[in-house]
Every structure is written in structure tokens, then in C-alpha cells.
C-alpha positions in Angstrom: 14.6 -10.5 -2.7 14.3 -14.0 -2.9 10.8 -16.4 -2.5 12.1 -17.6 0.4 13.5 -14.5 2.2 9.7 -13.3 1.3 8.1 -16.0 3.0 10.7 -15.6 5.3 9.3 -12.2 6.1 5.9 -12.9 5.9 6.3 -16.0 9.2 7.9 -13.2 10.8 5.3 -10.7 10.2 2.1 -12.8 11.4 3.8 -14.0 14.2 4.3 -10.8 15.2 1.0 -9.6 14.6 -0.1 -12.7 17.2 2.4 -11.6 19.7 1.0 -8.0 19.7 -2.6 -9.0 19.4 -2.4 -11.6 22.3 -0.6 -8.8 24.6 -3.1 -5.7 23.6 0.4 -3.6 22.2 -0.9 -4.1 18.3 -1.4 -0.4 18.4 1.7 1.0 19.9 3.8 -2.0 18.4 2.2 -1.3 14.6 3.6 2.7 15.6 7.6 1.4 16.7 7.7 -0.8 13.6 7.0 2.5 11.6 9.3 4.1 13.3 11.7 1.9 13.3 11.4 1.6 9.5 12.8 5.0 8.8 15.5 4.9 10.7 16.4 1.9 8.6 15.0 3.4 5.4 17.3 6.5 6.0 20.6 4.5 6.8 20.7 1.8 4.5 24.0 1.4 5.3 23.2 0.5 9.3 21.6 -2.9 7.7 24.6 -4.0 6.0 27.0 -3.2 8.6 24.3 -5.0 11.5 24.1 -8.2 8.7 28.2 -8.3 8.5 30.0 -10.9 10.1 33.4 -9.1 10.5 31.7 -6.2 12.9 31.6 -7.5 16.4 28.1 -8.4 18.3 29.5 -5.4 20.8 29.9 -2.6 17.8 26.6 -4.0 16.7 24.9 -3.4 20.3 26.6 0.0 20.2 25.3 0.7 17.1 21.6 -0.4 18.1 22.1 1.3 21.5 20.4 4.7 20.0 17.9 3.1 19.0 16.9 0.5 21.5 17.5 2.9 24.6 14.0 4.3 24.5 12.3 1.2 22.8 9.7 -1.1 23.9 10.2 -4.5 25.1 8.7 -5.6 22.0 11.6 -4.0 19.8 14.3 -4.7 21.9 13.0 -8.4 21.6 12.3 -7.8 17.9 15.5 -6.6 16.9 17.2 -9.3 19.1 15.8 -12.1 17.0 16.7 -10.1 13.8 20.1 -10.5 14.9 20.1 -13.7 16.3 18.7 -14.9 12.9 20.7 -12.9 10.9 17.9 -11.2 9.4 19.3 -7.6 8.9 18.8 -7.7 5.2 15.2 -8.6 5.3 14.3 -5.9 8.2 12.4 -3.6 5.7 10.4 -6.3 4.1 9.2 -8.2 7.7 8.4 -4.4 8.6 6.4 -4.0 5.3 4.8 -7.7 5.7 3.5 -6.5 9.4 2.0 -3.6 7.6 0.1 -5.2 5.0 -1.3 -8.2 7.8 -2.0 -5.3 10.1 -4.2 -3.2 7.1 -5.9 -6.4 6.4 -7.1 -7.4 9.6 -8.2 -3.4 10.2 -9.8 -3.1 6.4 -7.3 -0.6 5.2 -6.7 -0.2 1.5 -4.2 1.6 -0.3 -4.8 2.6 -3.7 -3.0 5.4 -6.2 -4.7 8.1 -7.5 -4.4 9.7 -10.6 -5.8 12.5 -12.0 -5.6 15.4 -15.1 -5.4 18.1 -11.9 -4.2 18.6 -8.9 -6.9 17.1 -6.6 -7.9 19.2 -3.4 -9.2 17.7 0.0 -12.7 17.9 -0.4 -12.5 16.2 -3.6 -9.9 13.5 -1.8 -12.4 13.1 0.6 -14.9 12.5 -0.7 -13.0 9.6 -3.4 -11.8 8.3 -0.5 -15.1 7.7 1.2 -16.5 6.9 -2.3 -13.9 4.4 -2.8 -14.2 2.8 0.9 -18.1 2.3 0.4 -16.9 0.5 -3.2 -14.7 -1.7 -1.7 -15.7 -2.8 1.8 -13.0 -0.8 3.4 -12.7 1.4 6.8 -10.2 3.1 5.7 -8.7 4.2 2.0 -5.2 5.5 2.0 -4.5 7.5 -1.1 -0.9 8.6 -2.9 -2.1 10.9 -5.5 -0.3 11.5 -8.5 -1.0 14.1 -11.4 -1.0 13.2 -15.4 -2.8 15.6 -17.7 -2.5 12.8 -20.4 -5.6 11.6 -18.8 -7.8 14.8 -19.8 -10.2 15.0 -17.1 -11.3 12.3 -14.4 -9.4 9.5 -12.2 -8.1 6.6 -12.2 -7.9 4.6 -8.8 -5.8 1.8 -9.0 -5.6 -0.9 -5.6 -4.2 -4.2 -5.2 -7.6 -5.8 -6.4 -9.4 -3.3 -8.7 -8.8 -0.6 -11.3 -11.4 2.3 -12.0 -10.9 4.0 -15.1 -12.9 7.2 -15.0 -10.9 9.1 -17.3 -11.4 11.1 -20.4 -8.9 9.9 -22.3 -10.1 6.4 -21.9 -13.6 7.0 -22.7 -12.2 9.3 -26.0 -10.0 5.5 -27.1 -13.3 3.8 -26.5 -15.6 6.0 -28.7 -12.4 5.6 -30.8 -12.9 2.5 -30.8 -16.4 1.9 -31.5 -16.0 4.2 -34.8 -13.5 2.0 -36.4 -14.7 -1.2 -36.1 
């Protein structure tokens, strides 16, 4: 993905956020773009055939007919403007853009999780709201991974901040202190 083509995705993802804000659909519109991103995810092959010049704009529409037949206004109109820009290849990445202006402007952080165990939901939850509190968020989401490298404790990682709380770390740091 180029700088451009990113850029490129982001103008297309605040303007959309606009368009849906200014019309009360940010909700419902934020839910067809996620849906419309798996179908995409799941037939990467849809985006290259939409993106080549050799199918013809009616094989296209029949291919977009499934899923534009129960679709709002907004993704008909969305999906129209991909074409007419030939933006196929980007689809994904204006879709992720849209999610990361839409978390911002509703204080949602994602962050990874890992830990030496298997964490359960009480113990999720309660990082979670931990972690929200810590970071001015409304909302944490979580993908939890296991490594029993770490020993015992976390580590929450985010786009702006890393929390070390594991064992392992504070063994290399005692480590540490001892040899110098």
C-alpha cells in the first residue's frame, strides 16, 4: 500500500464519517461498513475482478447485485464511488480508516493482551475497565494472546502505551541491577 493510496483512504474515510454524522446513520452506517468488510475480506478475489478493466461495468453490477440488493442508500452510494474511482484495491483500508476515525471520535482503544495464562472474563473485565480508567477511554477492546515466556502477569500493548507487568521483565530488571 502506497502513502498516497493511504491518504487516499483516510479523505475517504473522514468524509464519510461527515456524511454519516451530518445525516444521524453513523451508527447503522459504522455496522454496513463492517459488514461489508467481510464479505470483501472473505473473497479477495471479488476486489480484483471489481478493480479490472477487461470485466464489463454490467458483470461488475451483477456481481455487486448480492450485495447491494438489501443495502442502504449509503452503501449503494459508497460502493458507486469506489467504482467510479476505481478504488477496489483500497476498499479494505478506507473500511479500516472509517474504523479507526469512528473509535476516535467515540474514545475506543484497542490494545493486545498478553499474558503467562489463559485469562478468564472476570479477570478481562476488570483489565479492561482498569485499562479504560488509565487511558481516558469509554471503551477498551482487547485481542488476548497467551505466552508463558512471560511467567506470570501482562503485558497491554495500544497504539500509544505499553504496560509491562510481567515476571519475566521484572526477573531481567533485578538481573539487571545485580550486574552492574
Amino acid at each position: 500500500m502506497t502513502l498516497d493510496s493511504i491518504s487516499a483512504s483516510k479523505k475517504y474515510a473522514k468524509a464519510m464519517f461527515e456524511v454519516l454524522s451530518e445525516t444521524n446513520e453513523l451508527e447503522a452506517g459504522y455496522a454496513d461498513l463492517l459488514e461489508l468488510r467481510k464479505v470483501f475480506a472473505a473473497n479477495p478475489k471479488l476486489i480484483d475482478i471489481l478493480d479490472d478493466i477487461r470485466v464489463s461495468d454490467k458483470d461488475k453490477q451483477s456481481l455487486l447485485a448480492p450485495i447491494t440488493e438489501n443495502a442502504s442508500d449509503f452503501i449503494k452510494n459508497f460502493l458507486k464511488v469506489v467504482a467510479d474511482y476505481r478504488r477496489f484495491p483500497q476498499i479494505l483500508d478506507i473500511i479500516d480508516q472509517f474504523q479507526s476515525v469512528y473509535e476516535a471520535d467515540k474514545k475506543i482503544v484497542r490494545a493486545e493482551v498478553v499474558s503467562a495464562t489463559e485469562l478468564d472474563d472476570d479477570q478481562r473485565d476488570r483489565l479492561a475497565r482498569a485499562f479504560e480508567k488509565r487511558v481516558g477511554a469509554a471503551k477498551v477492546i482487547f485481542n488476548t494472546k497467551v505466552d508463558s515466556s512471560l511467567i506470570g502477569g501482562v503485558v497491554i500493548k495500544s497504539a500509544d502505551m505499553t504496560i509491562d507487568g510481567s515476571v519475566r521483565t521484572r526477573i531481567n530488571k533485578v538481573k539487571e541491577l545485580l550486574l552492574n
